[in-house]
C-alpha positions in Angstrom: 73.7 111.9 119.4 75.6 114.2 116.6 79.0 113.0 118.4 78.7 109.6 118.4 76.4 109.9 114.6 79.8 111.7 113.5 82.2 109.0 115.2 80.4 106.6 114.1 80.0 107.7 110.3 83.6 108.7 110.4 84.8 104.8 111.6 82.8 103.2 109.1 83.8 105.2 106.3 87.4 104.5 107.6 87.0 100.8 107.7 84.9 100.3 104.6 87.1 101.8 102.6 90.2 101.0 103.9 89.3 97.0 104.5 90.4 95.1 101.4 90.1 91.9 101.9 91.5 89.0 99.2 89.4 87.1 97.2 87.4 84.5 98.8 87.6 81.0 97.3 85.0 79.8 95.1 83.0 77.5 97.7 82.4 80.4 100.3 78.8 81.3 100.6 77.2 85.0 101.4 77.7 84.1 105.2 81.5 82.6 105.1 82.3 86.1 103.5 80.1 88.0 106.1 81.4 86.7 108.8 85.1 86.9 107.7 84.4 90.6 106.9 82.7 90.8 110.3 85.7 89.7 112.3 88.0 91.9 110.3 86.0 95.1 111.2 86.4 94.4 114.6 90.0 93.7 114.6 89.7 97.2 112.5 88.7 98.5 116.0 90.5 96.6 118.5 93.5 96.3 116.9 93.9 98.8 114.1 97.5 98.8 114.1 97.7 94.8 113.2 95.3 95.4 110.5 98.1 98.1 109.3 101.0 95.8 109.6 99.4 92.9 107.3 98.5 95.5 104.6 102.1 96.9 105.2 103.3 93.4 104.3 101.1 93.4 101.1 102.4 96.3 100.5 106.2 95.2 101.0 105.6 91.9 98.5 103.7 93.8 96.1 106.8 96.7 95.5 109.4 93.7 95.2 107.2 92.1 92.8 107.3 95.3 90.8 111.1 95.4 90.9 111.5 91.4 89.9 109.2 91.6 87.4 110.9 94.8 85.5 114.0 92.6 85.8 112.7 90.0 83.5 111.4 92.6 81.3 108.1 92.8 82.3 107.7 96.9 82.8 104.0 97.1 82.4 103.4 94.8 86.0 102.3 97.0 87.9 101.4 97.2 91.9 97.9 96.5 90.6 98.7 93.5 89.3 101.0 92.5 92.5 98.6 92.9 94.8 95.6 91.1 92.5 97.8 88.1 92.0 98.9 88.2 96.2 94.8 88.3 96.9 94.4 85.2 95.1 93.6 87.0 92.2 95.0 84.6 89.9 94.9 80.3 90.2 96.9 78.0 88.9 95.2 75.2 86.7 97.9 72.2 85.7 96.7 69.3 84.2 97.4 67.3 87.4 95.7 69.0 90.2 92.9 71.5 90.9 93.2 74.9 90.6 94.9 76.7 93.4 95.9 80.5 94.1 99.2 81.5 93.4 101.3 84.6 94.6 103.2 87.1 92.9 106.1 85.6 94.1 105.0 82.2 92.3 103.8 83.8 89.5 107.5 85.6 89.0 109.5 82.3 89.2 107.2 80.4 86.7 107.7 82.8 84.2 111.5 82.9 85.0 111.6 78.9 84.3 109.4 79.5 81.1 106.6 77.1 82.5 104.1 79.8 81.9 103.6 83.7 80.5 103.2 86.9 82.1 99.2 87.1 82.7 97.7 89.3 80.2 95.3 90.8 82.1 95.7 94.6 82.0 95.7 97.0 85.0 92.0 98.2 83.6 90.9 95.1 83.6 91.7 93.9 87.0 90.4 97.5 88.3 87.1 97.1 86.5 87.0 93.5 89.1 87.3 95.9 92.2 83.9 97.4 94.0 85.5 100.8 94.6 87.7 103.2 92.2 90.4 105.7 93.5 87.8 108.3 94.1 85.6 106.0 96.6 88.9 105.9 98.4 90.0 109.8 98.1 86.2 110.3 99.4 86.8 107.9 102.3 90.6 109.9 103.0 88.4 113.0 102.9 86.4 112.2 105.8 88.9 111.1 108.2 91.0 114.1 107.3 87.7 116.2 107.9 86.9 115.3 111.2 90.5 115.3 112.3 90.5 118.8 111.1 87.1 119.2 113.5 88.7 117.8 116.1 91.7 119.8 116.2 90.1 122.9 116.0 88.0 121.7 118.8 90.9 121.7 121.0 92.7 124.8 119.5 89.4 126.3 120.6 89.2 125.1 124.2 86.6 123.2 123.8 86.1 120.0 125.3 86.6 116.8 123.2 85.2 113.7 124.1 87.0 110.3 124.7 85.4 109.1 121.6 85.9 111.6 119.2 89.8 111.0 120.6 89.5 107.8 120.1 88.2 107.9 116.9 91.0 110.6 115.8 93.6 107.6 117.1 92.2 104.7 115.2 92.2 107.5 111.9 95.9 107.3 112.5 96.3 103.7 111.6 93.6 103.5 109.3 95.4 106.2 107.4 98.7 104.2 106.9 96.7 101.2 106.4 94.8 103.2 103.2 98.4 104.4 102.0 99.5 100.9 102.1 96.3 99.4 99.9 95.3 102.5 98.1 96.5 100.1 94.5 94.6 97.0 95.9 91.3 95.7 94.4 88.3 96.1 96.3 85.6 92.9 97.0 87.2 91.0 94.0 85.1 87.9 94.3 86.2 85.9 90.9 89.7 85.4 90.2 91.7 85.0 86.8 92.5 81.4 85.9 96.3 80.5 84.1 96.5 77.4 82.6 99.4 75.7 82.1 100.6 72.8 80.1 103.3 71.2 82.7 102.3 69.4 85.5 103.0 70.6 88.9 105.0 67.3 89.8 107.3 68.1 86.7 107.9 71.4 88.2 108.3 70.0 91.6 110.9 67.4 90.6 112.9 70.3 88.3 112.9 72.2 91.8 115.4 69.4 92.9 115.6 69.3 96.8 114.2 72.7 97.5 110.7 70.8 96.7 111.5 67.8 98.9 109.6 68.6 101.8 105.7 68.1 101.8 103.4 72.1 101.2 101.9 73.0 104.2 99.7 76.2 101.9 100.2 75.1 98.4 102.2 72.7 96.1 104.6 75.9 95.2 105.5 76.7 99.3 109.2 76.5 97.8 109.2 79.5 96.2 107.9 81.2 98.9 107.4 79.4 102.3 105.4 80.7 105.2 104.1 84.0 104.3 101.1 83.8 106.5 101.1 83.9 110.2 98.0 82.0 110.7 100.1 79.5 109.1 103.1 79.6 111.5 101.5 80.6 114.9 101.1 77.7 117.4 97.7 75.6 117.3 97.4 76.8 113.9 94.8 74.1 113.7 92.1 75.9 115.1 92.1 78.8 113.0 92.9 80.1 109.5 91.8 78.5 106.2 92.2 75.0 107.3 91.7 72.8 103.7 95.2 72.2 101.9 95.8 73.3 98.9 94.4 76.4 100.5 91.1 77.8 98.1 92.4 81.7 98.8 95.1 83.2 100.4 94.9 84.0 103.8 94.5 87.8 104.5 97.2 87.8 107.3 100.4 88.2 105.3 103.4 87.9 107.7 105.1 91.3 106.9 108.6 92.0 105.1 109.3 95.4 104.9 112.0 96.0 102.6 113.5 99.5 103.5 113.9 102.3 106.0 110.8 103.8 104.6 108.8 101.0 105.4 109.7 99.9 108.3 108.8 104.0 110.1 105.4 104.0 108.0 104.6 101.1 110.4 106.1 102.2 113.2 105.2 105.5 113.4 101.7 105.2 113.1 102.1 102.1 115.7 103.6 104.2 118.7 101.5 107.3 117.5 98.6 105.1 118.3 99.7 103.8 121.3 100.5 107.0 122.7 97.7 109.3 121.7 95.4 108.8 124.9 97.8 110.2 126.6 96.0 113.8 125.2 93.2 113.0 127.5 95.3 113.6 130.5 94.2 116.5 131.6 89.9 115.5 130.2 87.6 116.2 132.8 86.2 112.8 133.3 82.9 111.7 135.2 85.1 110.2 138.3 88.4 110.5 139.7 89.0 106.9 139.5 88.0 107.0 135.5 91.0 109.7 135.1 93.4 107.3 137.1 92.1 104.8 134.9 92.6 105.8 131.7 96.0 107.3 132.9 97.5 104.1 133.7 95.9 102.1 130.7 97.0 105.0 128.1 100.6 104.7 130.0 100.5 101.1 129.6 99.6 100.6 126.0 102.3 103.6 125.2 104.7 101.5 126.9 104.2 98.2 125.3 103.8 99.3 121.8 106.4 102.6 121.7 109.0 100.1 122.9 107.8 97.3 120.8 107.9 99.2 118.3 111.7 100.4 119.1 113.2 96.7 119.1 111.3 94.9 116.4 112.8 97.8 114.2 115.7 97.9 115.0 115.8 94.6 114.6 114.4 94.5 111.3 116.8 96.9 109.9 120.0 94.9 111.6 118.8 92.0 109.3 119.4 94.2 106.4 115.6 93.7 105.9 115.8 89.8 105.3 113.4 89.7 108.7 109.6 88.9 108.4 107.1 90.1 111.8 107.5 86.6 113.0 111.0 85.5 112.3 112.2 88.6 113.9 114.7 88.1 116.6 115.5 85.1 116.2 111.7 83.4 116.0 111.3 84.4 119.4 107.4 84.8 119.2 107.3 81.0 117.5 109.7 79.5 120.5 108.2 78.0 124.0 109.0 79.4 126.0 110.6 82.4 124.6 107.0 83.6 122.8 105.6 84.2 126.3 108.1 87.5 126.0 105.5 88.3 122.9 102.0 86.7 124.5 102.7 88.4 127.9 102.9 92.1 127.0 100.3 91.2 124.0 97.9 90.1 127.1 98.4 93.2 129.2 97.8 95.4 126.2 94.7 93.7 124.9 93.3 94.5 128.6 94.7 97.8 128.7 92.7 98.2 125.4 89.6 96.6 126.5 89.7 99.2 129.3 90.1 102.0 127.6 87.2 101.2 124.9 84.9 100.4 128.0 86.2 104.7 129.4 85.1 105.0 126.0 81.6 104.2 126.2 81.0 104.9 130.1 82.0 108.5 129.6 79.3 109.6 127.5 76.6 109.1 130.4 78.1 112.3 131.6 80.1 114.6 129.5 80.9 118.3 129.9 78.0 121.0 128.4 81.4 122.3 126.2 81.2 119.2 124.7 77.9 119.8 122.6 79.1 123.4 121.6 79.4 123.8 118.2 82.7 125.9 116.7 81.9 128.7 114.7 82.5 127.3 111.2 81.5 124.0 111.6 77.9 124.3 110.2 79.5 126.2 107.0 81.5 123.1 105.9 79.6 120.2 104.1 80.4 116.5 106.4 78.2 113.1 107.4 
């Protein structure tokens, strides 16, 4: 029980502190936001490394925010405020329509045409809004870094380590990125900032001239910044995302633009790192031949998929001079029939390959070695969950 108590503590730590989530619109109930929170800890799980490339986006919009904002002057925006006002943070309230959320993005061109000012809200202010300071979140970074540190020493020990506390060490790796990427993003914000504004949203739609022309598909202000969210793009869109138009809040699935070399290997690092670390396990003693063989070919399997993903999206990416988002990569492939089943394919046989190795996961600790439960000689001297 103290190996899956310290798995478990670890991952939850992880996740809670590392899910930031935007702010939900005003008519969802305790139960819309549970749930949504729900389904976004187990993508956490299943799928770390997707959780990773939407903050990374957030991440991406919220620097070039920074840098357009300083142009106009404005040196005291901070990421803060970036990725408050890219969480729905801010709505728009024009005497013509209902309030709606508004980007960062948004926000920058309406101060550049003079139809509204720079927010006043200060980075204090929208801080005091989030449920968890910068110590919460140095705590949280702590404990991962803790029990990779037990982990390690584990091995450099020889003593057995268990699929899950591997496992757990793999998700960390993600997880880690993920908290790099929204370390400066509110936590559990759940009222946003209102800004008022005296023209009307079909006077700035006609001085937009022809790039306003074509009917919003998220908000009235889509020509400033047109499909940033892949729930919004992705075939039978319909049946999932925030359905109601103008959209209440911003979806959490911002389609990723990362804007330098930088970028672009914080995510894919991580990415093949993850896909790659079962391979340690190789050599595990397992309870059955067949669950070696097993986990062999599914940790081969999900290296393959995502190491050479990984490789082509980013070199991709970089060839585009960084103009490329995660879905209008490569020429829209994974939004083309029947060109996306080049994308939905390999997606398929690594979901299964990951299903598999969560199921070794949880089979292997009817039987694991008497190492397993030894304690290294430290361990009880250093204070952990």
């Amino acid at each position: 029980m103290d190996i899956i108590w310290s798995c478990v503590s670890t991952l939850f730590v992880c996740i809670w502190v590392m899910l930031h989530l935007n702010v939900p619109a005003s008519t969802d109930g305790y139960w819309t936001v549970f749930l949504r929170r729900s389904r976004w800890v187990a993508l956490s799980i299943f799928a770390p490394e997707l959780v990773m490339l939407f903050a990374s986006g957030q991440w991406a919009s919220a620097k070039r925010s920074v840098r357009d904002m300083i142009k106009l002057g404005h040196t005291d925006w901070s990421l803060i405020h970036a990725f408050y006002a890219d969480s729905s943070g801010f709505v728009l309230q024009a005497p013509d329509m209902g309030p709606f959320p508004i980007t960062a993005q948004q926000i920058h061109y309406l101060i550049q045409k003079g139809y509204m000012a720079k927010p006043t809200i200060t980075k204090a202010e929208i801080w005091d809004k989030s449920k968890a300071d910068h110590f919460a979140k140095i705590i949280g970074a702590l404990q991962a870094g803790w029990f990779v540190t037990q982990t390690a020493a584990r091995g450099v020990q020889g003593l057995p380590v268990t699929l899950l506390e591997l496992s757990t060490t793999s998700l960390i790796t993600c997880t880690a990125a993920t908290f790099f990427f929204w370390f400066y993003k509110p936590l559990n914000v759940s009222i946003p900032t209102v800004l008022p504004i005296k023209s009307t949203i079909a006077q700035i739609l006609l001085d937009a001239g022809p790039a306003a022309k074509d009917p919003f598909q998220n908000t009235p202000l889509d020509f400033i910044e047109p499909t940033a969210y892949t729930s919004s793009q992705f075939p039978l869109k319909g049946l999932w995302g925030v359905q109601e138009r103008p959209l209440p809040r911003l979806p959490n699935d911002r389609d990723s633009q990362l804007h330098n070399l930088q970028t672009v290997l914080m995510v894919t690092l991580p990415t093949a790192a993850f896909g790659t670390f079962h391979l340690i396990a190789w050599n595990f003693i397992f309870p059955t031949r067949t669950e070696q063989l097993l986990w062999r070919w599914t940790s081969i399997s999900m290296g393959v998929v995502l190491g050479s993903g990984c490789a082509i999206e980013a070199a991709s990416i970089i060839k585009s001079n960084y103009t490329a988002t995660g879905l209008t990569n490569l020429r829209e492939y994974k939004l083309k029939w029947p060109t996306n089943l080049l994308f939905f394919i390999p997606g398929l046989f690594y979901f299964l390959a990951r299903m598999l190795v969560i199921t070794e996961v949880l089979i292997s600790l009817r039987a694991l070695p008497a190492g397993c439960f030894q304690a290294i000689n430290w361990i009880e001297l250093v204070p952990h969950i």
